[in-house]
N, C-alpha and C positions, 0 to 999 in steps of 0.2 A: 425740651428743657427738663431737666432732673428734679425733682421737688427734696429741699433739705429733708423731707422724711424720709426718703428712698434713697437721697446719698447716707444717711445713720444708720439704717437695716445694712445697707451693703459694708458700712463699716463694721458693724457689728460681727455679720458674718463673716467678713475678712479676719477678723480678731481670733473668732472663733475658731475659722478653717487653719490660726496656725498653732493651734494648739491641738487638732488631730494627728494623729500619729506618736506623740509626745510617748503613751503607754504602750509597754513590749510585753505584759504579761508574766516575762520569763525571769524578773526580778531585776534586769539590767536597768539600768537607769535612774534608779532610787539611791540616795545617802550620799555622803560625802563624794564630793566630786563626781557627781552624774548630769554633771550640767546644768542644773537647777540655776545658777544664779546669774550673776551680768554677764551676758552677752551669749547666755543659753539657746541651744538652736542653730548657731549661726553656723548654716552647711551642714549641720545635725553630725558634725566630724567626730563627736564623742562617741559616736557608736561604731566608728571604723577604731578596728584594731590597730590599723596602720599609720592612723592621722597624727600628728603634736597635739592636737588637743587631747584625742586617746591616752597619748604618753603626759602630758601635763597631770591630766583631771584622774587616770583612773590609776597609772602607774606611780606617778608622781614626781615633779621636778626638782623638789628639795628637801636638803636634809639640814636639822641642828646640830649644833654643836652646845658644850658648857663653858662656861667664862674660859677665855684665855686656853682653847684648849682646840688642837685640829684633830682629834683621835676621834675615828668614826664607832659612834655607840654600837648596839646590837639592832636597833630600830633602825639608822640609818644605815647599816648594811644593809636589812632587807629589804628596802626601797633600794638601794644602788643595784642589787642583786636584781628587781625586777629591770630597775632600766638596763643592766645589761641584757637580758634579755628580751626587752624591747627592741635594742640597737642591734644585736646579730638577728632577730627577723626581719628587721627592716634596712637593711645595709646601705640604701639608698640614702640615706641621713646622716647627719654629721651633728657634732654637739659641741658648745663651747659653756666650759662649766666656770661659773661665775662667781668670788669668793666675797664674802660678805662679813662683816665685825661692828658690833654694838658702838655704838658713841664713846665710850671708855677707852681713855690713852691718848696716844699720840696719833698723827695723822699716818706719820712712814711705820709705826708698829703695826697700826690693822692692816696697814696695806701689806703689811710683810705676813699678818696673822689672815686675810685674808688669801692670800697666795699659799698659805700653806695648805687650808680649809678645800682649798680647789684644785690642788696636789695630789692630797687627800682623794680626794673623791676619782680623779683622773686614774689614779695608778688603783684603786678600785677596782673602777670598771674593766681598765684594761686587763687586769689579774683574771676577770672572769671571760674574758676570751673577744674583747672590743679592739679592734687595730689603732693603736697608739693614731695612725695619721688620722683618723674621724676624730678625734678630740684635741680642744686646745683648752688652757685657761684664763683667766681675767680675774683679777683681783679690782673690787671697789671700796675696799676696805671698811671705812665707815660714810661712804661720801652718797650712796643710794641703801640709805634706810626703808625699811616695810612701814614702821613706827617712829614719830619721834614725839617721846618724851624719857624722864628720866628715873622709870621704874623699872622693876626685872622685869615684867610683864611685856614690853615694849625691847629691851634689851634683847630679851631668850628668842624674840622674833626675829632679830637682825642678824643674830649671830648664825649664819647659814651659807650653804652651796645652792646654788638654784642650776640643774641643766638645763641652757636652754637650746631645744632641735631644730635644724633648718639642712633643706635639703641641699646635696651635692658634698662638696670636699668642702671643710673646717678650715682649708689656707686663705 
């Protein structure tokens, strides 16, 4: 029989052993989007170039936009420019880019201001050389918020394109 001190040493060192490996030395793995946070670890898929969480955490799945407005900045291009790049090395994937609108207005306006957001972004990617068939879109207009209250701060978060990748063909 196990004595509760020797099942805690073996918890402990269980704890322990999964936080080996965690450090690469080579600078990978630190700052924004290196997996640090909920659900860090899980399949350690952040460190494959090839994985959706690679392209979530280190490329990025989303871009903003400004009030009432689907004209992609110069920041959001250079995150769309990386996942296009993502998507022709990985052609095995497919992406359905998901259009997003602040609480502000009408219900059938964001969903129209949503759809445009994720247009936006669709005819992007495909400009930098992604086959029109890997991508679809979906507008949620203002009906799945990141935030809800009713300040910019909470706004400037909603108002967004999220891609999100899954493999095989987009139909």
């Amino acid at each position: 029989m196990t004595s509760p001190r020797t099942l805690l040493i073996l918890a402990v060192a269980m704890g322990l052993s999964a936080c080996a490996g965690g450090f690469r030395g080579d600078g990978a793995g630190s700052g924004y989007g290196s997996g640090t946070g909920a659900g860090a670890g899980a399949g350690m898929g952040v460190y494959d170039p090839a994985s959706p969480q690679y392209f979530n955490q280190t490329v990025g799945d989303r871009v903003f936009f400004a009030v009432d407005e689907s004209t992609l900045s110069a920041e959001a291009r250079a995150t769309l420019d990386a996942q296009a790049d993502w998507l022709i090395r990985n052609p095995e994937y497919s992406a359905i880019v998901e259009g997003h609108a602040d609480e502000q207005g009408t219900r059938e306006y964001n969903l129209a201001l949503g759809a445009r957001r994720a247009s936006a972004v669709r005819d992007y990617i495909v400009e930098r050389g992604v086959a029109d068939a890997r991508l679809r879109t979906v507008s949620y207009g203002k009906e799945r918020p990141i935030e809800i209250c009713s300040t910019e701060a909470c706004y400037s978060k909603n108002r967004r394109a999220v891609t999100v990748i899954s493999a095989g063909s987009s139909s």
